[in-house]
N, C-alpha and C positions, 0 to 999 in steps of 0.2 A: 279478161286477160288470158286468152286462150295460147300463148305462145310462154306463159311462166315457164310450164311444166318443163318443156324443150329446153328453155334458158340453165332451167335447176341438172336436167337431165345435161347437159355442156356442161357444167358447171362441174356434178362430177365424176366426166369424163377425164376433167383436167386433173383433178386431184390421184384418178387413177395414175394417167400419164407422168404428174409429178413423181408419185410413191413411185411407179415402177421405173424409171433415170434417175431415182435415188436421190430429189433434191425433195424432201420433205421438209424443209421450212416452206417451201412453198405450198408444198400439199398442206401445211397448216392454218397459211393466210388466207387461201383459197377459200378451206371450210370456214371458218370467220367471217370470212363474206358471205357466204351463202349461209349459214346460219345463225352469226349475229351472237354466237357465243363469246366467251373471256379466251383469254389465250390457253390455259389451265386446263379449260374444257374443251376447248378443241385440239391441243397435242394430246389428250388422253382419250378423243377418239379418233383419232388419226393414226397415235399407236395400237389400237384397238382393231382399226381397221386394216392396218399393215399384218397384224398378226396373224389377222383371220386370210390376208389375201397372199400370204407366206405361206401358210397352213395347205389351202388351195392349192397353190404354182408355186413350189419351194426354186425356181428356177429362173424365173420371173422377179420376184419379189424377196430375194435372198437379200444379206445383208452384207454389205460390201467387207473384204477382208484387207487389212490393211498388206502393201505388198512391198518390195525391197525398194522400191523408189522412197516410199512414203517414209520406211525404217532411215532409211540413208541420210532422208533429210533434215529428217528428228537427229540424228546422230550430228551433223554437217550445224545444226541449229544451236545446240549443244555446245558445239565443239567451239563455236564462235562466241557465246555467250561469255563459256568461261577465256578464252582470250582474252575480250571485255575487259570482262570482271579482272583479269588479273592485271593489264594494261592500265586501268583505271585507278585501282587499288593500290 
C-alpha cells in the first residue's frame, strides 16, 4: 500500500485546514477517522494540537473573539425568550 502514507499525509492536511477556518468539530471527526480513537481522545489531541499550532502562528490559529453582531444576538435572543416567557405565563 504504497499510496497510505499520501492518504494519511491528506488526511492531515484537512485537519490543519479545519483548525485553521475555525470549524474544529470537524478537525475532530477528521482525526477519528484517521486514527480510529474515542471521541475523548481525539478532542484532547486536537486541542493539543491547536495549541501548539496557536503557539507557532498566533495569527493563523488564533481563537475567534466573540464580536457586536454575536453580543446583539445573544441580547435580541434574550430579549425574545423573556417576551415568551412572559406572554406565556
Amino acid at each position: 500500500m504504497a499510496d497510505q502514507p499520501e492518504a494519511e499525509d491528506a488526511r492531515r492536511q484537512k485537519i490543519l485546514e479545519a483548525l485553521a477556518a475555525g470549524r474544529k468539530i470537524e478537525a475532530i471527526k477528521l482525526y477519528r477517522e484517521m486514527t480510529g480513537l474515542g471521541l475523548k481522545e481525539s478532542k484532547d489531541a486536537v486541542d493539543k494540537l491547536e495549541a501548539e499550532l496557536a503557539e507557532k502562528n498566533p495569527n493563523e490559529f488564533r481563537k475567534p473573539k466573540a464580536g457586536c453582531a454575536t453580543v446583539l444576538l445573544l441580547v435580541l435572543f434574550a430579549c425574545l425568550a423573556g417576551v415568551l416567557a412572559h406572554a406565556t405565563g
